[in-house]
C-alpha angles and dihedrals in degrees: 000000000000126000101239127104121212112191137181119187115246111209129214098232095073088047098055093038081054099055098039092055090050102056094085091059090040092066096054100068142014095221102042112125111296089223136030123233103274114256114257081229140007125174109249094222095045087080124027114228125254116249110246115266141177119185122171133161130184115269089179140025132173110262099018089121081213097152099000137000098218107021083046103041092117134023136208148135114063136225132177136182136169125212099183131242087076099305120141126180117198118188130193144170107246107204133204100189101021092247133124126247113331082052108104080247121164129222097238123197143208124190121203110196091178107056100285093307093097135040136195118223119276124284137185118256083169126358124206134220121225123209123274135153105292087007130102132215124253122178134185124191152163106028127206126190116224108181124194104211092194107054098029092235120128129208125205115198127197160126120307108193134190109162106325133067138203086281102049103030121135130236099261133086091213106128085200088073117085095199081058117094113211141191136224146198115218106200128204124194102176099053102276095317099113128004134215087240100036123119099266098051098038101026093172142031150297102044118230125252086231142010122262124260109265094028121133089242102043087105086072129068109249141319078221111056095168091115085056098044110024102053119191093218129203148275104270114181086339093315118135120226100005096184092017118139116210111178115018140151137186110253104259118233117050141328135211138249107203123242108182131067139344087345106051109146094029115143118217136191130170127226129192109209134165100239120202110227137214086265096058093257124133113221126174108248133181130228153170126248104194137175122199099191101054104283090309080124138350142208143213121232118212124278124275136199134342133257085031123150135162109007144188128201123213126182110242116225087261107052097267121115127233113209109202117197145196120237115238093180095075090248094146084235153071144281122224142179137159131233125201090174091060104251101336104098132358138195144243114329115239133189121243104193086170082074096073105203133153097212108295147124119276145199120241124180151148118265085206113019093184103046116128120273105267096020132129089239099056094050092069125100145177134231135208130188153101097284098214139105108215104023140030092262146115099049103221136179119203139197136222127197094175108054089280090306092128126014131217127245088260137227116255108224095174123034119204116009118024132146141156115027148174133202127205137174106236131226090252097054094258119114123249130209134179124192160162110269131176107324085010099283116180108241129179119201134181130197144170135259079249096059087060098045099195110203110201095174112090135017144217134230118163113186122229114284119215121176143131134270099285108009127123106224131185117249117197117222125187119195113196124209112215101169127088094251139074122262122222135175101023121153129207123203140114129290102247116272120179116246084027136091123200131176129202139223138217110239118217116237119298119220112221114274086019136104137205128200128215135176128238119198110236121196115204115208120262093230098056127119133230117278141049146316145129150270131186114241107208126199118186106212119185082328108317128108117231122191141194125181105234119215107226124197109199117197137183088030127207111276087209118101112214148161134196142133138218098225115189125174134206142174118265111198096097117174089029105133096221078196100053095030113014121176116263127194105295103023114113124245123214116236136176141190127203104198120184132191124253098172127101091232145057101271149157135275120195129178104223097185145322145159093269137073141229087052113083109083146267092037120106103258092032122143100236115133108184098181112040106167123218115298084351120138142196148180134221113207100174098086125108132178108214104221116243126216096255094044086055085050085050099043094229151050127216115220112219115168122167120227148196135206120189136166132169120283080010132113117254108256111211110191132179110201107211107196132203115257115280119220122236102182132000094287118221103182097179137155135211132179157113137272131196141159125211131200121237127205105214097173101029101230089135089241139087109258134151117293089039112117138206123228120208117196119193122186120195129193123195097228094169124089101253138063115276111207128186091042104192137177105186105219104013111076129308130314115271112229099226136352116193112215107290101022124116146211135205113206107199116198133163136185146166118288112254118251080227096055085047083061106047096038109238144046103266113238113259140176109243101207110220119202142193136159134220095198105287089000131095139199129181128176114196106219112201115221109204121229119277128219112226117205102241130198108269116230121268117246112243106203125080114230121248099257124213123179101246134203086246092183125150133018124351121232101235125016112246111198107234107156113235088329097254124123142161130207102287099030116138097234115201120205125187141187093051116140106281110257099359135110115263130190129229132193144144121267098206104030096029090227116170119212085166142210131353151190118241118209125224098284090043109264128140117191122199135157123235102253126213122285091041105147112232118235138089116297147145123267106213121198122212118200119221084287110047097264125123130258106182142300148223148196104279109183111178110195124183 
C-alpha cells in the first residue's frame, strides 16, 4: 500500500435520502439490499445532517449462564450479519473450558428484530458435546455469516472438531477421523430463526456429511465442506500431500455475496490453512471458498500468500475483491491481494504498515454496500481492528475513499482491550460492530455515518524519511485537494511518538484540484539504533485529520544499548454516571495503563508492585509485557483499585505502581507511576460559615485605648460531600487536619487594637477567607465580619462652669459615695453616681474651690486626689454633669 491517504467527504443528507427512498422497498421483503445506490447529488441543506452517535451494550459476558452454565461458560470469537427490515444476527463461540477448537464449543446465536436495541435470548446454530464416559467430543468454533441477499437464505461457517484442532490436524478431509479437523455450513432458511444444525435438526453427533433425502435442507451442499476445503493433496517428487491443508478454519465475522460484474451473486467465504508446498514446508495460506448457485455447492479458489491468517474479502467499486489479512508473522501490519475472478484467484501480496495490527482478526465492509459499480460511493470501506502494534488494544474503525488504497486516521470506538471484530452496513442506513471487549465480552455497538465522518476532499502523501540518530531532518508532506473548492487553514505535522520530536507547518491555500507541499522537521532520537521503521505524518484540513504512515530509514545508530518506557495510567469505566452510581468503599474501580517503549531494544516490561490488581505477575490479567518490540506499545486494561473506606470519605483514590523495564546489555529502569485522582463520585468540596470580632476592654475603663484587643471568631462547617482537609482560617487560629461533611470548626484569634482603628473609632469590616482542600481540589468560602464601634474617650468640655455658693440642704439626689466625708490633701476621693462615661465636674460649695473636670468610668466613678492648697474645714462637694448642671452632692470635710 502507499502512504498516502486520498480522501472525499461523505454528507449526511444522501444517506439519509437513500435510506428514506428505500423504505418502501425495504418493507417488502426481509431480505431486500440494506443500503440504496448513493445519489449522484444531493443538495447539503434538503436534508439536515444527523448528529454523530455511537451507542453498544454487552450481548455476552463470561459467567452470565445465559444459554448454559457450563457449554456457555466463556465467550469469544464474533459474527454479524444484517438481513435487512430490521433484522440483526449475531453469532458467538460459546465456550466451556475457554479453548479454541478442539474444545466441545457451540456456535451460540442472538437475533435483533429492531434494528440492534433490542435481543432475543440465546439460541444454538450449532451445540457441542462435551466428553464424557461413553461420550465423544464435538466441537464447533469460529462462525462466520454469509448472507445471500437474493434468495433470503444464510449461511453460518465454521469449525467442526473431534480431537484435533487447527494446530494438530492431520493431513486428511475424512470427517471419520477424529485427528481430522472439519468444517461445516450451518444453513437458515427463515431468517435466523432455525438452522439446519441446530438442536432441534441434528439432536445428536456426529453430523452428517450431507443432509438426508427428503430434508428441508437437501437442496444445499453440507452441512460438512471439509472434502472441498480441506484437500488432502498429492505426492509431488516424493512429497506427500503436495496441496494438502492440515490445519484450516474458516475467518470468523462475515463474508460477501458479490454484487458487480460477471460474478454477481456469488457467495464468498474465506478460509486461513496450512498448506503443505512442493518443498516439504508447511506455510499458512489464505483462500476463498465460493458458490455460484446459492450455496447448492461451493468451491475453493486457489491459495494465496504466505505467513496469512485470519482474512476478510470486500468487492472493490469495480467488480474486483480485496482480501485483507491478518499477519501471522507478527509484522504489526496487514496482508493484501487483489482478485479479478472474484475469489478464485488473487495477485501479488502485497504489506500495508499504514494498517497498524498486532496480529489479529479484522472487520472489512462496504460504507455503502449498494452504490453503483464505479461510483464514489461504492469505493468507500470500512475497517475494523485493534489499531496497535504490540497488544489487542485501542478498537478503531477506519475509512477509504480509494478502494482501500489509503486508509483514514480512524475513530476509536473502544479504548483499552479489544480483540476480534466484524463490520456491517445495517438495514437503516447506520453501521454495526460487534467485538471482543475486556474479558472478551461480546459487545455490539452501532454508530452513524456521522460518527464516522468520512472526508473525501483532500488527500495525504508523506515521502520516505531517512536521517541519523539524532538529527533533525526535514519530511515533505503533500496534501492534495480533490474537491471543487478552495482549501484554507490546513496544518501538516506528526502524530506524537515517545523518544521523538516533530514540528508542524501551516500549508498555503490549496486551489481545487491543487496541491501544496510543505516540510515538517522531524528530530530522531538519539538513542535510537540503525534500521527502519515508521512514523505517521498528520495533516488537519477544514477540521478533519488525515494520516499517512511514513516509511523512516535511521543511519549511524546509537552504540548505546538501552531500555525505558513512558507509562501513563487512566480510568476505564467510561460511560459510568459517578451522580447517579458513585463508587463506594469495596467496589472495584476500572483502571487502565498505555506503555510504550523508549528503548532502543526489545525489551520487558514488569509490573513490581501498585495499588491495583490484576498487575503484579504471574497472575492471569497481569501487565507484564516480556517482548516489547522497538518503539512498540501496549495497554493493559484488567486492572481495578478497590476502593477503601478512607479513599470513599475522600471521593477519590490516587493510583501509584512501581515498574521495571530490563533487556539484555541494557541498564535496569526502575519507574513509579504517580496517577491523577480518580474520582470516585461528582466532588463538591464546599464551605459555609460565619465570621465576628469582638472588642475587649483590658483595662476597664469602658473605652477603646491602647493595650485593648479585638477578637475575631470564624466557624466553618464542611457542607460538601468529602473529606477537607487542611481547614484554615488565615488570620484567625491554626489549620484543622480533616472535617467530614457536616462537621464544623470554630478558629479563635485575638490582637491589639490598631492605633488607626483607635482613630478612626471602629474595627473596619473585612472577608475572612476560609479554605480547605479535597486532594487537588480546593474550596474556599469567603466569610464577611461586619464593622465594629469602638467606644471611644468623649471630649473634654472646655469651658469652667460659673460657680455660686448654694443652700445645699436635704437629700441628695444620688448618693455619691463619699466614705465618712473626711479627707486630707493626697487622698485618692472616690465619687460615684456620675453619668457613665461621661465628664463630670467637681468643685467645693463653700470655698469654691475647682478640682475640675473628670472623666467618669463605665459604672460612674471618678477618682481624683485632694491637691495642695486645699483649705481645711467642712464643706459640700458638688458634682456637674458634661453641661454644667448638677448631678448631686455630699458632705466633703478636709482635716489636716
Amino acid at each position: 500500500m502507499k502512504s498516502t491517504e486520498k480522501l472525499r467527504r461523505w454528507k449526511s443528507g444522501p444517506r439519509i435520502a437513500v435510506a428514506g427512498a428505500l423504505s418502501a422497498g425495504l418493507l417488502a421483503t426481509m431480505v431486500s439490499p440494506a443500503l440504496g445506490a448513493v445519489p449522484a447529488a444531493v443538495p447539503a441543506a434538503a436534508v439536515p445532517a444527523a448528529a454523530p452517535s455511537y451507542a453498544e451494550q454487552v450481548l455476552a459476558s463470561n459467567g452470565d449462564n445465559a444459554i448454559d452454565p457450563v457449554l456457555g461458560r466463556y465467550y469469544r470469537i464474533p459474527a454479524l450479519a444484517d438481513l435487512g427490515n430490521g433484522v440483526l444476527l449475531a453469532a458467538y463461540d460459546g465456550r466451556p473450558d475457554g479453548g479454541d477448537s478442539p474444545s466441545p464449543n457451540s456456535i451460540v446465536q442472538r437475533r435483533s428484530t429492531d434494528g440492534g436495541r433490542t435481543w432475543g435470548a440465546p439460541t444454538y446454530i450449532a451445540r457441542g458435546q462435551v466428553a464424557a464416559p461413553g461420550v465423544l467430543r464435538y466441537g464447533f468454533s469460529d462462525p462466520s455469516f454469509v448472507v445471500d441477499k437474493e434468495t433470503g437464505t444464510i449461511f453460518n461457517f465454521h469449525v467442526y472438531s473431534k480431537d484435533q484442532g487447527f494446530a494438530g490436524s492431520t493431513f486428511s478431509n475424512d470427517d471419520a477421523d477424529r485427528q481430522v479437523i472439519g468444517t461445516e455450513v450451518s444453513v437458515s432458511t427463515d431468517g435466523g430463526l432455525s438452522w439446519s444444525t441446530d438442536p432441534a435438526n441434528m439432536p445428536s453427533l456426529p453430523v452428517p456429511a450431507a443432509y438426508p433425502a427428503g430434508s428441508s435442507y437437501a437442496g444445499f451442499a453440507g452441512p460438512l465442506l471439509t472434502s472441498v476445503a480441506k484437500p488432502a493433496g498429492a505426492t509431488v517428487n516424493g512429497v506427500a500431500n503436495v496441496g494438502g491443508v492440515a490445519g484450516m478454519f474458516a475467518s470468523s465475522g462475515e463474508g460477501i455475496q458479490l454484487k458487480y460484474g460477471q460474478y454477481k451473486g456469488r457467495l464468498i467465504q474465506q478460509y486461513a490453512g496450512k498448506v503443505k508446498q512442493a518443498d516439504g514446508s508447511t506455510v499458512i495460506q489464505a483462500y476463498s471458498v465460493f458458490s455460484d448457485d446459492h450455496g447448492s455447492t461451493w468451491r475453493r479458489g486457489a491459495f494465496v500468500g504466505t505467513g496469512m491468517d485470519e482474512n476478510k474479502v470486500v468487492e472493490l467499486s469495480d467488480g474486483r475483491v480485496m482480501l485483507n489479512s491478518r499477519d501471522s508473522a507478527n509484522g504489526g501490519g496487514r496482508k493484501v491481494a487483489i482478485s479479478a475472478d472474484g475469489g478464485a484467484s488473487y495477485g501479488a501480496v502485497s504489506y500495508d504498515s499504514a494498517l497498524v495490527d498486532p496480529t489479529n482478526n479484522a472487520g472489512l465492509t462496504r460504507m455503502f454496500p449498494d452504490a453503483a459499480e464505479g461510483s464514489a460511493a461504492a469505493k468507500v470501506l470500512l475497517f475494523s481492528n485493534a489499531n496497535n502494534r504490540s497488544s489487542r488494544s485501542n478498537g478503531t474503525v477506519r475509512y477509504s475513499c480509494d478502494n482501500g488504497a489509503t486508509w483514514s486516521a480512524g475513530k476509536q470506538f473502544k479504548p483499552g482491550t479489544m480483540s476480534y471484530s466484524t463490520i456491517t452496513a445495517l438495514s437503516d442506513g447506520s453501521y454495526g460492530i460487534l467485538y471482543e471487549g475486556d474479558s472478551n465480552t461480546i459487545t455490539f455497538g452501532k454508530f452513524n455515518a456521522g460518527w464516522v465522518d468520512a472526508f473525501c476532499d483532500a488527500g495525504l502523501a508523506a515521502a520516505p524519511v531517512t536521517g541519523s540518530n539524532g538529527a533533525t531532518v526535514s519530511a515533505s508532506i503533500t496534501v492534495t485537494n480533490t474537491s471543487a473548492a478552495p482549501i484554507d487553514g490546513a496544518t501538516a505535522t506528526f502524530a506524537p511518538q515517545p523518544g521523538w520530536e516533530f514540528g508542524s507547518a501551516q500549508l498555503p491555500s490549496i486551489p481545487a484540484g491543487g496541491q501544496a507541499v510543505v516540510t515538517v522537521p522531524v528530530t530522531i532520537p538519539a538513542y535510537a539504533k540503525a534500521g527502519g521503521t515508521s512514523i505517521t505524518a498528520r495533516a488537519t484540513v477544514l477540521g478533519h485529520v488525515l494520516s499517512a504512515s511514513v516509511p523512516v530509514t535511521i543511519t549511524g545508530g546509537a552504540t548505546e544499548t538501552i531500555v525505558g518506557a513512558a507509562i501513563t495510567g487512566a480510568r476505564n469505566d467510561a460511560g459510568r454516571d459517578l451522580a447517579a452510581n458513585p463508587y463506594a468503599a469495596g467496589d472495584s474501580v476500572p483502571y487502565a495503563f498505555a506503555v510504550a517503549s523508549t528503548g532502543n531494544i526489545t525489551e520487558a516490561v514488569v509490573p513490581q508492585s501498585g495499588n491495583v490488581a490484576p498487575f503484579v505477575p504471574p497472575g492471569a490479567g497481569n501487565c507484564r509485557f516480556l517482548t516489547l518490540a522497538v518503539w512498540g506499545s501496549y495497554n493493559c486494561t484488567t486492572p481495578k483499585h478497590v476502593v477503601t473506606a478512607a479513599e470513599a470519605s475522600n471521593g477519590f483514590f490516587v493510583p501509584v505502581t512501581t515498574w521495571q523495564v530490563t533487556g539484555t546489555g541494557a541498564a535496569t529502569q526502575n519507574y513509579t507511576i504517580t496517577g491523577d485522582e480518580v474520582d470516585l463520585l461528582v466532588r463538591n468540596p464546599q464551605l459555609t460559615g460565619t465570621a465576628s470580632v469582638a472588642w475587649n476592654d483590658v483595662d476597664g475603663d469602658g473605652f477603646a485605648n491602647a493595650g485593648d484587643t479585638v477578637t475575631t471568631t470564624v466557624t466553618v462547617t464542611n457542607s460538601g460531600n468529602v473529606m477537607l482537609t487542611d481547614v484554615a482560617a488565615p488570620g484567625a487560629g491554626s489549620p484543622v487536619d480533616a472535617l467530614a461533611p457536616g462537621e464544623s470548626a470554630t478558629f479563635v484569634s485575638s490582637r491589639d487594637v490598631t492605633a488607626d482603628e483607635l482613630a478612626a473609632g471602629q474595627v473596619q469590616a473585612s472577608t475572612v477567607a476560609a479554605t480547605g482542600h479535597n486532594g487537588a481540589k480546593t474550596t474556599a468560602a469567603h466569610l464577611p465580619v461586619a464593622a465594629l464601634a469602638l467606644p471611644d474617650v468623649p471630649a473634654k468640655p472646655t469651658f469652667s462652669p460659673s460657680l455660686e455658693r448654694a443652700n445645699l440642704k436635704g437629700q441628695p439626689p444620688v448618693e455619691l459615695g463619699l466614705k465618712d466625708g473626711k479627707y486630707s490633701v493626697g487622698d485618692t476621693v472616690t465619687v460615684h453616681g456620675a453619668p457613665a462615661r461621661q465628664w463630670g465636674y467637681v468643685y467645693l460649695n463653700q470655698h469654691g474651690q475647682r478640682f475640675g473636670w473628670f472623666l467618669a468610668d463605665a459604672e460612674g466613678t471618678i477618682t481624683f486626689t485632694v491637691p495642695e492648697g486645699t483649705k481645711n474645714g467642712l464643706d459640700t462637694l458638688v458634682l456637674l454633669d458634661r453641661d454644667g448642671g448638677q448631678v448631686s452632692f455630699g458632705a466633703f470635710h478636709v482635716t489636716p
